[in-house]
N, C-alpha and C positions, 0 to 999 in steps of 0.2 A: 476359529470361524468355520473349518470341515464340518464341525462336531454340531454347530448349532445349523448349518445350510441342512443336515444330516439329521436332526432334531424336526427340522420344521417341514421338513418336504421341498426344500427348494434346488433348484441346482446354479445360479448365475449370481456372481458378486453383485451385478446390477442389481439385481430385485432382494438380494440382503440388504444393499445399502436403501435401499424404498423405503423397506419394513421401516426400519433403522427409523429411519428419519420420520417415517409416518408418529413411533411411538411416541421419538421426540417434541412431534411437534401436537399429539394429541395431549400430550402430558402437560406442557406448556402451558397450552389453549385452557385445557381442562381446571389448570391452577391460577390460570387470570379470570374465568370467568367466577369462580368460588365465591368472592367478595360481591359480587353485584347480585349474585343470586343467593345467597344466605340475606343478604341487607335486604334485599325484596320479599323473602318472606320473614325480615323483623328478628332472624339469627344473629346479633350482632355480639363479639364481647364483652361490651357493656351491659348485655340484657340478661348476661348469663353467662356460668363462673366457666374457666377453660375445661373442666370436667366432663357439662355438659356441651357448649359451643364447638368442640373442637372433632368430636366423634357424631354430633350433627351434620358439621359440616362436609365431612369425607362421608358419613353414608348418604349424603343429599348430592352432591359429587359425582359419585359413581355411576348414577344412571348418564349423567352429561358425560361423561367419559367412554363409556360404551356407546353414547351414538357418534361422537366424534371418532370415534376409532372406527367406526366404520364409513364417515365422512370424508375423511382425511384416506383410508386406507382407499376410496375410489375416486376420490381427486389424483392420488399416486401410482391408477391403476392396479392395486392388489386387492380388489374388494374380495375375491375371491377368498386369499389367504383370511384376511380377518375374519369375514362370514363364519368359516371353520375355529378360528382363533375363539371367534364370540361364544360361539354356543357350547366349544368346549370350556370356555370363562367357566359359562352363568352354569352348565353342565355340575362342573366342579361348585359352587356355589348352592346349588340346590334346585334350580331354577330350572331345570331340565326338561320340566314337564312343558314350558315355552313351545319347545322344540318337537314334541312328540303328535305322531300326526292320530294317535288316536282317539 
């Protein structure tokens, strides 16, 4: 746990155990909501083989996951931390130019 408070910038077991739970429960969240929102736009298993349905559905996913992360991460008070977390995400991702203020 040194290693990863040491990693991330943090210094209080408290605000490790936040994080913790924030990703927890964004991960959750983000995999309950998958089915109602693929079925709303007509992504369903039956409409289409696991090949395509299943890689639809995680990159359709992802964006609902990056706003509950940061939902969730200011409901738990660490919006801060995520804020940083996000943009180095989408950074890493390719997405960087989001971020650039010029």
């Amino acid at each position: 746990m040194r290693r990863l408070k040491e990693r991330w910038g943090i210094y209080s077991n408290f605000q490790l155990v936040m994080i913790l739970i924030v990703f927890a429960v964004t991960g959750s969240s983000a995999a309950r909501l998958a089915t109602p929102v693929t079925s709303f736009l007509g992504i369903t298993a039956d409409n289409f083989s696991a090949w395509v349905y299943w890689p639809a559905r995680i990159i359709l996913i992802l964006p609902i996951y990056q706003v509950l992360l940061l939902f969730f991460g200011f409901i738990f008070g660490q919006f801060k931390f995520f804020w940083k977390f996000e943009k180095k995400m989408l950074t890493r991702m390719g997405l960087g130019f989001l971020f650039s203020s010029k």
